[in-house]
C-alpha positions in Angstrom: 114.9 137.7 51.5 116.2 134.8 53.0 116.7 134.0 56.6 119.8 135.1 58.3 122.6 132.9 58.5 124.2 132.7 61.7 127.9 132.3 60.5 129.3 132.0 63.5 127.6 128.6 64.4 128.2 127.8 60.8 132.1 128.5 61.2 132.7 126.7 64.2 130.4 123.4 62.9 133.2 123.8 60.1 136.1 123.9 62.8 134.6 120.6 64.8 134.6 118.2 61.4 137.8 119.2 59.4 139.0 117.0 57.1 142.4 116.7 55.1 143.3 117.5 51.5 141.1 115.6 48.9 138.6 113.9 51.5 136.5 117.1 52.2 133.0 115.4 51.6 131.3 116.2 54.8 132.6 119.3 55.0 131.2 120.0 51.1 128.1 118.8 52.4 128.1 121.1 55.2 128.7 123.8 52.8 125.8 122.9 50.3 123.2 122.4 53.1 123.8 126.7 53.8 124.0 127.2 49.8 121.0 125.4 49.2 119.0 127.5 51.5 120.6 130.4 49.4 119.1 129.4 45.9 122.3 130.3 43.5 121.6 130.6 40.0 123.9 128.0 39.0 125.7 125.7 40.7 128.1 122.7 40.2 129.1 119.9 43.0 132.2 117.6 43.5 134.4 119.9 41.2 137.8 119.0 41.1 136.8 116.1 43.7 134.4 117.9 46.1 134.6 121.2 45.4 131.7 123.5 44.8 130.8 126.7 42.2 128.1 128.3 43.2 127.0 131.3 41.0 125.2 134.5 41.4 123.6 136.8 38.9 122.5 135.5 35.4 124.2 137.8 32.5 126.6 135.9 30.9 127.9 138.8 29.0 128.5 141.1 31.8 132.0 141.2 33.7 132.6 137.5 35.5 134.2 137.5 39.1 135.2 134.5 40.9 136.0 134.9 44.5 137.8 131.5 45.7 137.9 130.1 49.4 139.5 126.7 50.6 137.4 123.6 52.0 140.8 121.6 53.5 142.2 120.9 57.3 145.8 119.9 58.2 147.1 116.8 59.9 147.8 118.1 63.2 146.3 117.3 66.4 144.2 120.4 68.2 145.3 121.4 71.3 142.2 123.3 72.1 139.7 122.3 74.5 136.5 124.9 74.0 133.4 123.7 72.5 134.0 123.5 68.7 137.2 121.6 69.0 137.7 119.1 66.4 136.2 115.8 66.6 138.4 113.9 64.3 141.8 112.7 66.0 145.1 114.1 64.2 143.0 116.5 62.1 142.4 120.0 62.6 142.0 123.6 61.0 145.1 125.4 61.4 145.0 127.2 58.6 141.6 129.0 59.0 140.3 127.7 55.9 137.2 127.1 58.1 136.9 131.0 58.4 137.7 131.4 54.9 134.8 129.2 54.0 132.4 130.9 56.5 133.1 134.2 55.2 132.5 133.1 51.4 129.3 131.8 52.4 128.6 135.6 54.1 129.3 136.8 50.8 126.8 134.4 49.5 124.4 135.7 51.7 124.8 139.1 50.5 125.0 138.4 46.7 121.5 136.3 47.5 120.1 139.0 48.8 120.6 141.7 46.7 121.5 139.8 43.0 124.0 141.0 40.7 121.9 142.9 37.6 125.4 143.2 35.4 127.8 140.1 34.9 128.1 137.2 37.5 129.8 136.3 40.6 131.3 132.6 41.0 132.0 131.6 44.6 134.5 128.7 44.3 135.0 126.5 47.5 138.2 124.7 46.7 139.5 121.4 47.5 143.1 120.4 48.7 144.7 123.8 49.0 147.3 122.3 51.4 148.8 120.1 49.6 149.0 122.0 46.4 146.8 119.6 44.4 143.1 121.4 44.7 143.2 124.5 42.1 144.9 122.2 39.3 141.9 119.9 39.6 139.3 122.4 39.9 141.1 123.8 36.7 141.5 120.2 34.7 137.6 119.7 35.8 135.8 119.8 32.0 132.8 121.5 33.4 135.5 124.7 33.5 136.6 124.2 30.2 134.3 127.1 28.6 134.5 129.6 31.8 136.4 132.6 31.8 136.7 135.2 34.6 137.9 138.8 34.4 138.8 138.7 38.0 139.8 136.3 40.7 139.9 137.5 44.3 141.2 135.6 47.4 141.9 136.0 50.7 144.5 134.8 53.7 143.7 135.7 57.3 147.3 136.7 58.7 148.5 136.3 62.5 150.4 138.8 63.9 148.5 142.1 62.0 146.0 143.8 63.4 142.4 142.1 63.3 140.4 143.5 60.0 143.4 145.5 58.8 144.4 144.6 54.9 147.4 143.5 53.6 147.6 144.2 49.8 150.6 144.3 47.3 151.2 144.4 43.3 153.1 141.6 42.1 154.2 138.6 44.1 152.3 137.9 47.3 153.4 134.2 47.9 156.5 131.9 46.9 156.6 129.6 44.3 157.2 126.6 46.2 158.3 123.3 45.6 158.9 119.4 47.7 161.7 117.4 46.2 162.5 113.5 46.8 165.9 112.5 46.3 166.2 108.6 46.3 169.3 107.0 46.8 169.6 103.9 46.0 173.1 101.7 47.0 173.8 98.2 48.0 173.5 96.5 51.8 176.2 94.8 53.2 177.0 93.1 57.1 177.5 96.2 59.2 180.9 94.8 59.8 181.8 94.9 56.0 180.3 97.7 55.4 182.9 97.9 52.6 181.5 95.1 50.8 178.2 97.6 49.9 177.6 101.3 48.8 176.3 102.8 51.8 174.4 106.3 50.9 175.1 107.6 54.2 178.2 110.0 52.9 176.1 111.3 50.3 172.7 112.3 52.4 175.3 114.1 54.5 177.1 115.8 51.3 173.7 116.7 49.5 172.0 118.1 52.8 175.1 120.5 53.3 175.5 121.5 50.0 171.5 122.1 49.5 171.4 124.1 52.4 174.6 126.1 51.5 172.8 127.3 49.0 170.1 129.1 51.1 169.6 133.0 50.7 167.1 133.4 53.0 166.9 136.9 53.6 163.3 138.1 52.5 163.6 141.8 51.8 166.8 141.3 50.0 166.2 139.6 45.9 167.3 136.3 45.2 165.2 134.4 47.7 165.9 130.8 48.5 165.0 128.8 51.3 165.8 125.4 51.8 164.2 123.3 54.0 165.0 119.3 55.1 161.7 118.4 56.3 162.6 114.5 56.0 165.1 112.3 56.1 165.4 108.3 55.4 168.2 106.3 55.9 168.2 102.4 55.9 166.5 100.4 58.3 166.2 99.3 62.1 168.6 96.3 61.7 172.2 97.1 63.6 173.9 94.4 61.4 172.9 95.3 58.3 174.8 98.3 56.6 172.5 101.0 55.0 172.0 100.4 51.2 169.0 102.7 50.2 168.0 106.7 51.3 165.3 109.6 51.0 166.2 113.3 51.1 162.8 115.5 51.2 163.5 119.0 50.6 161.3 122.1 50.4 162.6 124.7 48.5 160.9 128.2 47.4 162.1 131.4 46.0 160.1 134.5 44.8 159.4 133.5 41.5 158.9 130.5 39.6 162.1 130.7 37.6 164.3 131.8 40.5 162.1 128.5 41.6 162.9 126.5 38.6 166.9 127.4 38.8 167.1 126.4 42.5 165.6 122.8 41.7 168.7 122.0 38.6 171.2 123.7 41.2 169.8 121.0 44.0 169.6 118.3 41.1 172.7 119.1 39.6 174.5 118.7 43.1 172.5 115.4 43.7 173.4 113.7 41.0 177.4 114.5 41.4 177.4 113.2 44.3 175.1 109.7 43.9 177.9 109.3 40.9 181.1 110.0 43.9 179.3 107.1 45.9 178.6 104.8 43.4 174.7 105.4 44.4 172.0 105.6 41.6 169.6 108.4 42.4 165.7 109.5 41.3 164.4 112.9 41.7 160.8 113.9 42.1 158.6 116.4 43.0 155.6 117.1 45.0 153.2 120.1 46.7 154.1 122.0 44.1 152.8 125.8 44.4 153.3 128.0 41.8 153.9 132.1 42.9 150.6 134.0 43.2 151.3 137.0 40.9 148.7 140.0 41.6 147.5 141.9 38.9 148.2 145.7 39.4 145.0 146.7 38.6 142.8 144.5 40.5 145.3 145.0 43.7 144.2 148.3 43.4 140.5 147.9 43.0 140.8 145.6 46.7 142.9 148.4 47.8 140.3 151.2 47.1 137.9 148.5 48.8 139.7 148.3 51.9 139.8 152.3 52.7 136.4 152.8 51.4 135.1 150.7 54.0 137.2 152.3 56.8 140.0 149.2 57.3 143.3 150.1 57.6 145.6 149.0 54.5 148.9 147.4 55.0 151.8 147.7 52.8 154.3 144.7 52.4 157.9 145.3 50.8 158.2 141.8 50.0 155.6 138.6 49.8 155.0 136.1 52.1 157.4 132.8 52.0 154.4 130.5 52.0 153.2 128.5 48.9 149.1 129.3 48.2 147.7 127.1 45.3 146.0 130.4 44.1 148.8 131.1 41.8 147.4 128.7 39.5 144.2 131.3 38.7 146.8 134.7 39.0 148.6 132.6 36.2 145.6 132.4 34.0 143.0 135.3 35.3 143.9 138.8 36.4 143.4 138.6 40.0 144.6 139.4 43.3 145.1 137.4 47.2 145.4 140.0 50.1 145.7 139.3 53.6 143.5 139.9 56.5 145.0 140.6 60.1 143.5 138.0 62.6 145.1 139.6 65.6 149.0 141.0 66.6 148.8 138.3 69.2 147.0 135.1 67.2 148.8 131.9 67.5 150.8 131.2 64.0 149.3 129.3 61.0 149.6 125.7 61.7 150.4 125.9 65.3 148.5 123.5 67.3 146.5 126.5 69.3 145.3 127.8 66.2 141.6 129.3 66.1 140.3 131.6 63.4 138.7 134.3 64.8 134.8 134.7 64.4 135.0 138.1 64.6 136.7 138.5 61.3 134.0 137.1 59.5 132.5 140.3 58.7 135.1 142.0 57.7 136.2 139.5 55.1 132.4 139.8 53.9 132.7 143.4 53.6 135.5 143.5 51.8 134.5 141.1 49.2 131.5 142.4 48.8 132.5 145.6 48.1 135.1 145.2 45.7 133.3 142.7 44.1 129.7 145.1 43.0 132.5 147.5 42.1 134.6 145.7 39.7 131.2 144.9 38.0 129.6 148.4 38.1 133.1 149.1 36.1 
């Protein structure tokens, strides 16, 4: 049996050296150094960029579980000032991917100690969850070409619930989400001719009012649409030159991905009839793009059976959460399921600047995975 792990120095080394989407290196390293120690029966490094598979249990035929965590910080500047604060300016872990981590590598533990005998656990520490680019390159990586997995389990710790208590629901448990750039592109003039150029100034103003007009954002009602401005770009500095070039960045998520899909060709649609009004030429991309994480009704119930098995309370939701999760990408191609986990009624929010997962969580994330993991493969 291996030596204990002490997870809550291991969480909090985690918290101190975050790093953003696509550059988690150290942080992989961090990770390996504790796996290592943990002998998996397989394991594969810098998937997808640095992410990590490590796998436990040997039968190939058996049932095949993959339980995902994220490796990824956020560009925000901590606020905190207790020991583990982070070290690197501007970046921090907001989103208590640190905790997710810590409590995969508890499962680890567990799974090391006492091997699967029937079918194989995968533990998948995934890259660049925030910026919706991580599970598409784990998935593109050729070394997953031949792997299957009859279930896909995930977790989110959740501010605001009661600390251990489950949230679990069939169906949809995060948007589909999408970022659109809308380039404008006109002509500069002297700001005292400005009718000598095509400023774009009219239509940012048009486009942002008639994007946001068509907002429904009332989550327990259906039709979902939310439309954020997180960005806007209008000429430059210069108080004699008349604008001739602007950026619109929009956000916009619904419940489903072709709720999604509609939304983006109503906002398009829009854009365009109003670059052609101003005389404006216009490009439209996209970017952190999440598709909706669909839960599988029969492995929401196997987590649920998990939770009140092992004595946590279980939380019903009537509608899913309006946040974009990168999981979607493995409901859309495994069975699986994401459920939440209360980090405390009176937790700072995700991605608030106070931010600290919990340590005491840690076990029962472990518990739960655990346990609904040896009993999806006992059948």
């Amino acid at each position: 049996m291996s030596t204990a792990i002490d997870l809550k120095a291991f969480r909090r080394d985690l918290h101190a050296h975050p790093e953003i989407s696509g550059n988690e290196k150290e942080t992989a390293k961090r990770v390996l150094a504790v796996l290592n120690t943990l002998k998996p029966d397989a394991l594969l490094t810098e998937l997808g960029g640095t992410g990590i598979l490590a796998t436990f249990g040997t039968d190939e035929i058996g049932p095949q579980v993959m339980v995902r965590c994220e490796l990824d910080a956020l560009p925000i500047h901590e606020v905190n000032t207790f020991g583990h604060k982070s070290v690197n300016t501007g970046v921090s872990h907001k989103c208590g991917h640190d905790g997710h981590a810590t409590i995969l590598t508890g499962l680890a533990e567990k799974l090391s100690n006492e091997r699967p005998t029937k079918g194989r656990v995968h533990l998948l520490y995934q890259p660049a969850e925030e910026n919706g680019a991580g599970a598409e390159a784990v998935l593109k990586d050729p070394r997953m070409k031949d792997k299957h997995f009859d279930l896909a389990l995930a977790l989110h710790n959740l501010p605001g619930y009661k600390l251990g208590s489950a949230v679990v629901r069939k169906g949809a448990f995060t948007a589909s989400v999408n970022s659109m750039v809308i380039a404008l592109a006109g002509r500069t003039s002297h700001a005292a001719e400005p009718e000598h150029g095509d400023n774009p100034a009219l239509a940012v103003a048009e486009i942002l009012t008639g994007a946001l007009a068509m907002q429904h954002n009332v989550p327990t009602e259906d039709g979902l649409r939310v439309v954020t401005v997180v960005h806007v770009n209008l000429g430059t500095k210069d108080y004699g030159i008349s604008a001739g070039s602007a950026e619109v960045h929009l956000t916009v998520r619904c419940w489903t991905d072709a709720e999604l899909k509609k939304l983006e060709q109503d906002i398009e649609d829009l854009s365009r009839q109003v670059a052609k009004k101003h005389k404006l030429g216009v490009d439209i991309s996209y970017c952190f793009t999440f598709k909706a994480n669909q839960n599988d009704d029969a492995a929401a119930d196997l987590v649920k059976a998990a939770v009140t098995s092992t004595g946590h309370e279980l939380i019903g939701r009537d509608h899913p959460f309006k946040w974009g999760e990168d999981f979607g990408l493995f409901t859309a191609k495994y069975k699986g399921c994401m459920f939440g986990l209360g980090s405390g009624e009176d937790m700072p929010a995700l991605h608030n600047p106070d931010y600290d997962f919990p340590d005491e969580l840690t076990p029962h994330g472990v518990k739960l995975f655990e346990t609904a993991v040896r009993s999806f493969l006992k059948g």
